[in-house]
C-alpha positions as CSV (number, residue, x, y, z in Angstrom):
1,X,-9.5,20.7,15.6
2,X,-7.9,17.7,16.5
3,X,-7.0,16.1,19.8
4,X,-3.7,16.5,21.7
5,X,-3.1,12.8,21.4
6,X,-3.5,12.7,17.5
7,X,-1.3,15.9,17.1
8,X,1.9,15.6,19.7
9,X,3.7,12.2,21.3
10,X,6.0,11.8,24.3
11,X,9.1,13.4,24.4
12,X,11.5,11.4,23.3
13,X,15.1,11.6,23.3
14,X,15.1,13.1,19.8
15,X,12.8,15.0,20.6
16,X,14.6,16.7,23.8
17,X,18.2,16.7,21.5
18,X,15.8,18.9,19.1
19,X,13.9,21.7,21.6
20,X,17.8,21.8,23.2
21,X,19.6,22.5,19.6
22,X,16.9,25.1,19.1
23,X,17.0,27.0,22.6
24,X,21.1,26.9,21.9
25,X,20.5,28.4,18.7
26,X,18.4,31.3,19.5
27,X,21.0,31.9,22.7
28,X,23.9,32.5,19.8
29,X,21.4,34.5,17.9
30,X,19.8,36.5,20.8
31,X,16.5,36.1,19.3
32,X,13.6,35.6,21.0
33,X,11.0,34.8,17.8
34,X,7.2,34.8,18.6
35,X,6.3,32.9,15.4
36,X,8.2,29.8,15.1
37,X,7.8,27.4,11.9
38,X,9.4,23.7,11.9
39,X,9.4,22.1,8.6
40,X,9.8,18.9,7.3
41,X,9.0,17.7,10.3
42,X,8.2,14.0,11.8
43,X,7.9,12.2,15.0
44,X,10.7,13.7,16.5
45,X,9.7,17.2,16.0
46,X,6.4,16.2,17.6
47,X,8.3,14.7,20.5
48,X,10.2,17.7,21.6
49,X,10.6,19.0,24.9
50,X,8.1,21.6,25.0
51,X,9.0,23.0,28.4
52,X,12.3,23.5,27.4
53,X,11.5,25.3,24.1
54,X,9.2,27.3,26.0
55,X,12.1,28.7,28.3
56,X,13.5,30.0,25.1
57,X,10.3,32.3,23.4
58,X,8.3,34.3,24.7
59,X,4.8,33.1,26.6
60,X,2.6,32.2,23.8
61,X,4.8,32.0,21.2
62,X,3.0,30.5,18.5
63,X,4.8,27.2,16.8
64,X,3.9,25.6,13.3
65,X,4.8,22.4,12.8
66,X,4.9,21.8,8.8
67,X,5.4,18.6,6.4
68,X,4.0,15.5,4.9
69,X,4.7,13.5,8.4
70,X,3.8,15.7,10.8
71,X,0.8,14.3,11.7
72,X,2.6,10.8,11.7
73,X,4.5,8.3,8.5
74,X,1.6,6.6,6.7
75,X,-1.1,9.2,7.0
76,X,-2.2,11.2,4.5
77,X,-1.4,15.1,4.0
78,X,-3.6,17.7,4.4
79,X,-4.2,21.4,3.9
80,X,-5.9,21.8,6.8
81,X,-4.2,23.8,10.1
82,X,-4.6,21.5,12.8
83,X,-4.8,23.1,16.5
84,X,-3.7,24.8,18.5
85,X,-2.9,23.3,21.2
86,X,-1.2,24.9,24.2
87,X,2.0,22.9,25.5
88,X,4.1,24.8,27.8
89,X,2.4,28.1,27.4
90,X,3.3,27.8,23.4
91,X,0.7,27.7,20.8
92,X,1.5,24.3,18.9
93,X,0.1,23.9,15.5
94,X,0.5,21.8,12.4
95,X,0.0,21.9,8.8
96,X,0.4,18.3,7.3
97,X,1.8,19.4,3.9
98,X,4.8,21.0,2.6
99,X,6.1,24.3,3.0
100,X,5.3,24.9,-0.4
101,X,1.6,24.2,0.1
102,X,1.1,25.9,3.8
103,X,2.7,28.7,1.7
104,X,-0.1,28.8,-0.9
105,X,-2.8,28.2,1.6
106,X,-2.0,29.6,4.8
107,X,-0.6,33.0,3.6
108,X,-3.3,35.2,6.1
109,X,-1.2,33.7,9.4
110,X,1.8,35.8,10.5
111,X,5.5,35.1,8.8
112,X,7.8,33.2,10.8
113,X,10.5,34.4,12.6
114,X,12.5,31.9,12.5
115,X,12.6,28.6,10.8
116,X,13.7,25.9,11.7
117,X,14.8,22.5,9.9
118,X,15.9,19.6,11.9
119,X,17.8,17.1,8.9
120,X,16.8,19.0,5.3
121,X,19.0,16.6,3.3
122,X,19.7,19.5,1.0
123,X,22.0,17.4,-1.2
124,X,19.6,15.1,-1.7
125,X,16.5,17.2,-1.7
126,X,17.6,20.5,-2.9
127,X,15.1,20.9,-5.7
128,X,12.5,20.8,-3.6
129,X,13.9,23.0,-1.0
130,X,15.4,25.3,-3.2
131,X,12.4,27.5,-3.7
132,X,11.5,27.8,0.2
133,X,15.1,28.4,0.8
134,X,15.1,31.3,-1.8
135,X,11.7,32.8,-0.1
136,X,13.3,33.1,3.7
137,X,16.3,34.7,2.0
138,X,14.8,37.0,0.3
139,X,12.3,38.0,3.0
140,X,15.7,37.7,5.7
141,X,13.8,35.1,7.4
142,X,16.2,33.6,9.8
143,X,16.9,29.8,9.3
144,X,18.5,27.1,11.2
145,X,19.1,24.0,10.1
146,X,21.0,21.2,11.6
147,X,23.5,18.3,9.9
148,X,23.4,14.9,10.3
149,X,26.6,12.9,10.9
150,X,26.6,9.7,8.6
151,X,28.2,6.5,10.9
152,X,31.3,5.1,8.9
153,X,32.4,9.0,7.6
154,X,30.3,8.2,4.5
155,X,27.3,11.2,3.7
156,X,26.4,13.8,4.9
157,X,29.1,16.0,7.9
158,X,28.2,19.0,9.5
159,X,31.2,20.4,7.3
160,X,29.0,19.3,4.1
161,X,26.5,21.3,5.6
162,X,28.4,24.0,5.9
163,X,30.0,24.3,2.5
164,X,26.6,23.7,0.9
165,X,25.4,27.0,3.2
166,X,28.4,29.2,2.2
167,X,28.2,28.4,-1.2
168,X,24.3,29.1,-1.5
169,X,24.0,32.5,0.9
170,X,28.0,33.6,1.4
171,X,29.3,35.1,4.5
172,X,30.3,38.3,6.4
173,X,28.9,41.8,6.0
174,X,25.3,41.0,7.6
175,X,23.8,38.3,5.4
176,X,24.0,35.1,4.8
177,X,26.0,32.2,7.2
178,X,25.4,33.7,10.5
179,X,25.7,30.7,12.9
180,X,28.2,27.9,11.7
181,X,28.2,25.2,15.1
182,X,29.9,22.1,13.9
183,X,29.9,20.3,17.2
184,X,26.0,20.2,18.5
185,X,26.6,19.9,22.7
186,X,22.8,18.1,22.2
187,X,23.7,16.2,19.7
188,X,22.4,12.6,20.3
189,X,22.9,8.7,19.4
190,X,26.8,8.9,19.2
191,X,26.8,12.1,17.7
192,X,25.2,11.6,14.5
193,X,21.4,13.3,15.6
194,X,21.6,16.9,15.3
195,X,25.6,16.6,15.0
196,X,25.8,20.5,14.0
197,X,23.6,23.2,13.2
198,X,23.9,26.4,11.4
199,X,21.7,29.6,11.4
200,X,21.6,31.9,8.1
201,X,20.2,35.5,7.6
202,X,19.3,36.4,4.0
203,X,21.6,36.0,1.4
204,X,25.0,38.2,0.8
205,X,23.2,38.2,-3.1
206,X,19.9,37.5,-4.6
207,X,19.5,34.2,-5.3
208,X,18.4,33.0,-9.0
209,X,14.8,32.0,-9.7
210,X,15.7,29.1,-10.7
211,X,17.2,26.1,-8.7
212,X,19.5,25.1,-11.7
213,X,21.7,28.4,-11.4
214,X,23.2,27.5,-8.4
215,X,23.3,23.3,-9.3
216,X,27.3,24.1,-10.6
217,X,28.7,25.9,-8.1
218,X,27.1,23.2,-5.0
219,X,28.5,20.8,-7.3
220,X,32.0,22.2,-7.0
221,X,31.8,23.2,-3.3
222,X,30.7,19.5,-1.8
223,X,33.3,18.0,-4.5
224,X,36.1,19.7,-2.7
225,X,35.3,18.1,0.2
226,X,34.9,14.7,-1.7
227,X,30.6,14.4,-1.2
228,X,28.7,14.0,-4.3
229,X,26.1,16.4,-5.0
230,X,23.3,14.6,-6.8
231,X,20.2,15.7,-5.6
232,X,16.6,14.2,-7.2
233,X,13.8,16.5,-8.9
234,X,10.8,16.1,-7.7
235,X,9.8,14.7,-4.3
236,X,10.7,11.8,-3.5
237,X,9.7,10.2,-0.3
238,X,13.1,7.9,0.7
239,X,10.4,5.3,2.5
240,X,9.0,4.8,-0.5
241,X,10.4,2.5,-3.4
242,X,10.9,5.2,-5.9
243,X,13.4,6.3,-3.2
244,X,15.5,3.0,-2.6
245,X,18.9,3.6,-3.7
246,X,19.7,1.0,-6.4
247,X,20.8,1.0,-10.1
248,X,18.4,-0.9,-10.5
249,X,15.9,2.2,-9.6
250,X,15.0,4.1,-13.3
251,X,13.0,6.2,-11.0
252,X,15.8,7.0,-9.0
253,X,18.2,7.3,-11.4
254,X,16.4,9.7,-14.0
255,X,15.3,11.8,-10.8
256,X,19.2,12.0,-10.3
257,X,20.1,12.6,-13.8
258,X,17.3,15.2,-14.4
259,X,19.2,17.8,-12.1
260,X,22.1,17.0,-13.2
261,X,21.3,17.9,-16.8
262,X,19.6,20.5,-15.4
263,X,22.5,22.2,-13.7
264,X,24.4,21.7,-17.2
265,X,22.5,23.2,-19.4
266,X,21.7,26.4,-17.1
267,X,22.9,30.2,-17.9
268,X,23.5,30.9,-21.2
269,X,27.2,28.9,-22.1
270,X,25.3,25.8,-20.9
271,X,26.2,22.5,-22.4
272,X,24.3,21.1,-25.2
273,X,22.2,18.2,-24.4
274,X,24.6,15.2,-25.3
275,X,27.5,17.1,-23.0
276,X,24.4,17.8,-20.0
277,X,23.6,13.4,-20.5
278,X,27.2,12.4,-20.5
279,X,27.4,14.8,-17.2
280,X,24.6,13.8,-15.7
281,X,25.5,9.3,-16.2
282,X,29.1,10.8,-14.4
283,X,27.5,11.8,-11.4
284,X,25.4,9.2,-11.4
285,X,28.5,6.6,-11.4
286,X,30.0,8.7,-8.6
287,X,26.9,8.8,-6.0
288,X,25.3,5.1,-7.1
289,X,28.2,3.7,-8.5
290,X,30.0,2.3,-11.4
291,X,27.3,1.9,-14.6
292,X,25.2,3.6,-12.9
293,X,25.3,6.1,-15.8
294,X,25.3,3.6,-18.5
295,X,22.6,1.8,-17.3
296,X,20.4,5.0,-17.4
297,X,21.3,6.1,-20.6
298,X,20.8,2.3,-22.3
299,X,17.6,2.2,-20.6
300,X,16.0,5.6,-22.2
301,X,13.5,5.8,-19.2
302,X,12.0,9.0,-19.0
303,X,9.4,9.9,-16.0
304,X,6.1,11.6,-16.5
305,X,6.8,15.5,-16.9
306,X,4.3,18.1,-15.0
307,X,2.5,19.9,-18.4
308,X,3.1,23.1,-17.0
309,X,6.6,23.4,-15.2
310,X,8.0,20.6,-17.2
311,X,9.8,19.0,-14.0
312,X,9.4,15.0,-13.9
313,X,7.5,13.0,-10.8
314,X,6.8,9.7,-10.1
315,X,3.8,10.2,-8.3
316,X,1.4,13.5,-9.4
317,X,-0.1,14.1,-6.7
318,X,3.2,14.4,-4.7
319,X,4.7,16.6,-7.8
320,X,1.5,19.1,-6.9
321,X,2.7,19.4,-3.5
322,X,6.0,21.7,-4.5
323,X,5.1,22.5,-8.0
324,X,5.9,26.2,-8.4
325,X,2.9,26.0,-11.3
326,X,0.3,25.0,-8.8
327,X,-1.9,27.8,-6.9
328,X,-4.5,27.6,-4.2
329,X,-5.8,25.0,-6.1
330,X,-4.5,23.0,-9.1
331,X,-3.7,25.3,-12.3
332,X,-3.6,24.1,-16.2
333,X,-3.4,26.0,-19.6
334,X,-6.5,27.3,-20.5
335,X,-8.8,27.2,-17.7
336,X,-10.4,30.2,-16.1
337,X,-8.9,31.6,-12.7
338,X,-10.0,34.6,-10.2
339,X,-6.9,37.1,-9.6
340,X,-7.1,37.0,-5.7
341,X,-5.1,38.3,-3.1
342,X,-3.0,41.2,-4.6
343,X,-2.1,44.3,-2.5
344,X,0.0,46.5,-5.2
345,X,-3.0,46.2,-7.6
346,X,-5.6,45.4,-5.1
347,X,-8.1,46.5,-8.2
348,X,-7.1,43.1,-9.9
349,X,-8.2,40.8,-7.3
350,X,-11.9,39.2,-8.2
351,X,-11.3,39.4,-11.9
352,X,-11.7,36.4,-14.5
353,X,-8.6,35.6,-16.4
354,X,-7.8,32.6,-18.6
355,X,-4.3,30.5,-18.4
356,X,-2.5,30.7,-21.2
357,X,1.0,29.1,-20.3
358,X,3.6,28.9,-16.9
359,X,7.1,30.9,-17.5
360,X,9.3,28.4,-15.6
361,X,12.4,30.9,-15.8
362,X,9.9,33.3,-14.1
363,X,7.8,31.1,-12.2
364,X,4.8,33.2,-12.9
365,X,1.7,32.2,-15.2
366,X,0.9,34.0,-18.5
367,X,-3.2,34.7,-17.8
368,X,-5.5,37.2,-20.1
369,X,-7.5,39.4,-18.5
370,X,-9.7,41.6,-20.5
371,X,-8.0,41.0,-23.7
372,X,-4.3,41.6,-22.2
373,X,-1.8,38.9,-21.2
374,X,-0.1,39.5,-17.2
375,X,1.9,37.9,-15.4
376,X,0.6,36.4,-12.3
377,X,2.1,34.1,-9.6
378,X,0.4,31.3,-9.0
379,X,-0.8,31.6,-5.2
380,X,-2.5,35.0,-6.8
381,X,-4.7,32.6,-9.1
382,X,-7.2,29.9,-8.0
383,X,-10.1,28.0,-10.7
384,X,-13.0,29.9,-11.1
């Protein structure tokens, strides 16, 4: 367990302008959530006004604090739960990894009941929240999640938020866009921090497995209101360099173009591939600028691709950290693994399997077991 100093910091003005947009939220929403998960988050989240969150859930409410920098930019991630600590009568824990990995690891401690996600960036990062945004739907896990407000009208609006929400889980009839609050009262630093938030419930329809199904139609819904939607695969941290916006980035710029031709060549009258590149250098040009496109296809840079999901990184062990082929532990064709953790066929669970391949379309591995193939997801497998 690790000491209140190393876990929380002061409050801090983004900090209060957070616990504030929350307790607004869950007055809209009426709820009153005893498990409370925060991802993505950072020094603000750890900042927050605890008393004031604590007005707003019930005594002991327990609060997860999730992502890469939620134990502080420049240290390294962990699977380990930290705490937890009691601030303001509210169980404060944190789990310095991504969702995807506190998913694989933590799944004995209660489901949230609501998350929330202070500045996703889901037209930048939308691969990698894609799959996390799928599970809450599907398990009608209410989410908020607030907008920023770019200075200079350039970026991201609370109304880009909002299309990018309405498009993804719909509207009306009991699921999807619940909350839509485009002017945030808390919002701070000339109304850019936490400029609006949004709460959704499920999805009006089930969402595809893959993230590349819905790539066209967020496409189309931010270019109505003018934003490019040219989000990376992979994770990318923006601190570091494979981040820096430049055409000058091949890292960047084949991150860009690799969900681009992803969204092109989804569903079955997908473009072909020279269609998907020619796509894929035109958004390019539109969110980095002019030859953009040309100076990625001239280049033929292509980034190291994951041997079982096929998705490209520029750092492996970040790639690990939300790829949808990795387990409890690290997974690769044709090692053994133990079957662990199922409650349909709890008689499954202790037996020896070997890999065989990962079904992206199905996000589940291929493993024999005792001479017959299955298909298993891969939190339900760890090496033997």
């Amino acid at each position: 367990m690790s000491s209140r100093k190393e876990l929380m910091l002061p409050r801090s003005a983004r900090g209060s302008s957070c616990a504030a947009t929350i307790k607004a939220a869950l007055e809209d929403t009426q709820l009153r959530p005893e498990v409370l998960h925060i991802v993505g988050a950072g020094d603000a989240e750890r900042s927050m006004d605890f008393e004031v969150l604590a007005s707003a859930l019930p005594a002991k409410a327990r609060v997860v604090l999730v992502g890469p920098h939620a134990v502080g930019a420049g240290k390294e991630p962990s699977e380990e739960l930290l705490g937890p600590e009691l601030r303001a009568d509210l169980e404060v824990s944190v789990f310095p990894q991504t969702y995807q990995r506190f998913m694989a690891c933590q799944e004995d401690l209660p489901p949230p009941q609501l998350v929330v996600l202070f500045h996703p960036g889901f037209d930048v990062h939308y691969f990698a929240w894609y799959s996390c945004l799928r599970h809450w739907a599907e398990q009608r896990v209410p989410v908020l999640a607030t907008a920023y407000r770019v200075p200079g009208g350039l970026g991201e609006t609370p109304q880009t938020v909002r299309a990018f929400l309405e498009c993804l889980v719909g509207t009306g009839g009991g699921a999807g866009l619940w909350v839509m609050e485009e002017e945030n009262p808390h919002a701070i630093e000339e109304g850019s921090f936490n400029a609006g938030y949004f709460v959704t419930l499920g999805s009006q329809g089930a969402l595809p497995v893959l993230a590349e199904e819905m790539y066209w139609p967020l496409y189309q819904a931010l270019q109505k209101l003018g934003h490019p939607f040219a989000p990376r695969v992979g994770y990318l941290d923006l601190e570091h360099e494979q981040g820096k916006v430049s055409s000058k980035n091949l890292n960047l710029l084949a991150a860009i173009a690799e969900g681009a031709m992803r969204g092109a060549q989804a569903g079955e009258d997908g473009a072909d591939e020279e269609a998907a590149r020619g796509f894929a250098a035109m958004v390019l040009d539109q969110v980095i600028g002019a030859g953009a496109g040309q100076t990625w296809l001239d280049s033929g840079f292509v980034r190291e691709a994951c041997p079982s999901c096929g998705a490209g990184f520029d750092s492996r062990e970040w790639h690990v950290s939300v790829c949808p082929a990795a387990g409890k532990t690290a997974l690769r064709a044709g090692e053994e693994v133990l079957v662990v953790g199922l409650e349909k066929v709890p008689q499954l669970n202790g037996q020896r399997g070997e890999l065989r391949r990962f079904v992206r379309p199905k996000e589940r591995w291929v493993v024999a077991v005792k001479g017959r193939e299955a298909l298993f997801k891969a939190a339900n497998l760890k090496a033997a």
